[in-house]
C-alpha positions, 0 to 999 in steps of 0.5 A: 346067397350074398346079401344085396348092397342097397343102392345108397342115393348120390344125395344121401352119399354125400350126407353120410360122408360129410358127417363122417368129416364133421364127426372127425372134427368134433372128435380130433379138431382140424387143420383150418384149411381142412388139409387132414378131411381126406375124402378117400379116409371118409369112405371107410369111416362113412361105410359107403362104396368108393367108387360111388362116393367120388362119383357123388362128388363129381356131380357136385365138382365144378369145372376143374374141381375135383370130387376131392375138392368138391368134398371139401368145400361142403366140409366146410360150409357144414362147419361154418354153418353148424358151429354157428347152430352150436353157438346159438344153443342157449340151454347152458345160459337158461339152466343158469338163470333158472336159479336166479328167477326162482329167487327174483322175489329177493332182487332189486330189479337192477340186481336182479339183471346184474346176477343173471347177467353174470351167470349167463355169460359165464355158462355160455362163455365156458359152455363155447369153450368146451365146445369143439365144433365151435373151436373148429368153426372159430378157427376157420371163419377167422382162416376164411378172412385172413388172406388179402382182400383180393383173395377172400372166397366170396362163396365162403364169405357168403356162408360166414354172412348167412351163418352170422344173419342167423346167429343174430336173429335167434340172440336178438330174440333172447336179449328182447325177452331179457330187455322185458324181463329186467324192465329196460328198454332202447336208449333214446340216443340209440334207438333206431332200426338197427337197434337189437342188431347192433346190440346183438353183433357188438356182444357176439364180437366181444364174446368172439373176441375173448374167445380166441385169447382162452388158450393163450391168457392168464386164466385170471384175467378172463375168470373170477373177476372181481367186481364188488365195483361195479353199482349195485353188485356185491361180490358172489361166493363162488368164482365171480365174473368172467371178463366177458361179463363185466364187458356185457355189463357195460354195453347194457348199461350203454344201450339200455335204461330203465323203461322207468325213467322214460315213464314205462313207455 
């Protein structure tokens, strides 16, 4: 007797196709207008009916669309929205800082944020850079705005803003947590509403910013910086700062101050 194929649901169809294309990404990169996601090539690697699969699609087509294109635009949704989950992984930065909290009882405080500083940044800087679906992610956020205004998908610029709100709202927590840890609190003259925010989206636009200029400057502009000058830091043993440290170093010292200078408040 043949074996009965179960009859895979449209929803879960499309799931099982859109993780075939994410997998593919992860594995090989993409072309950022997602020229080389085939849905026809997805069917064989999802294991799912051909003709189930585009009709799958179809449901979700709008007018003129075709499943094709149907597909596509999920491809994409799920790589913004997913490289920005993959970003907010703060496991290497903790398992950095670890180290430097089980000796805090040797810091000055202010030495203390320093240290943990530098070895945060430099593990989740090389942490993004090893990391494809943040490559990928990366690279279609900055295609999605680099037609002219008149032509920017305002679904798609959409998906960037949600995938940036939720980005920051998890780092804002992290940096409160480190703010209490280190004893600083808000500057005066910038303390607001928007506080955690602005401080949040001016790293992530540094970190990004950096981030596109891994594969095309010297290694030693970015890495092992020397930074004996900067107040109350002494060059470490190993490889030093990144740049993206020493540029974090220099908005927290901006935004923030010792909450003992305001009395503790």
């Amino acid at each position: 007797m043949s074996e009965v194929r179960r009859r895979v649901p449209a929803g879960e169809t499309r799931s099982l196709l859109v993780e075939a294309a994410l997998a593919r990404m992860e594995s090989n990169g993409v072309a950022v207008n997602l020229d080389s996601v085939s849905l026809e090539e997805m069917v064989g690697h999802a294991g799912v009916p051909r003709s189930s699969a585009y009709a799958a699609w179809q449901q979700l087509a709008m007018d003129g669309q075709t499943p094709q294109v149907a597909f596509r635009r999920e491809v994409l949704r799920q790589a913004l929205i997913g490289g920005g989950e993959g970003a907010r992984d703060n496991r290497p930065m903790i398992e950095a800082v670890v180290p430097v909290l089980e000796r805090r009882a040797e810091f000055d405080i202010a030495v203390l944020a320093v240290e943990m500083m530098r070895v945060a940044t430099a593990a989740q800087f090389d942490d993004a850079r090893n990391r494809q679906g943040y490559r990928t992610s990366h690279a279609l956020a900055a295609a999605a705005v680099s037609v002219p205004d008149e032509q920017i998908d305002a679904e798609v610029l959409g998906w960037l803003r949600d995938a940036e709100r939720a980005y920051v709202d998890t780092m804002v927590v992290s940096f409160q947590q480190f703010a209490e840890m280190t004893e600083v609190v808000p500057a005066p003259d910038l303390d607001g509403p928007l506080f955690w925010r602005q401080f949040t989206t001016a790293v992530l636009a540094l970190g990004e910013g950096l981030f596109s200029r891994v594969y095309t400057a010297d290694r030693d502009i970015l890495f092992g910086i020397q930074a004996g000058g900067l107040e109350g830091v002494e060059q470490p043993d190993d490889d030093g700062w990144t740049l993206f440290g020493v540029a974090m170093h220099a908005l927290y010292n901006r935004f923030f101050v010792p909450a003992s200078d305001l009395g503790g408040c």
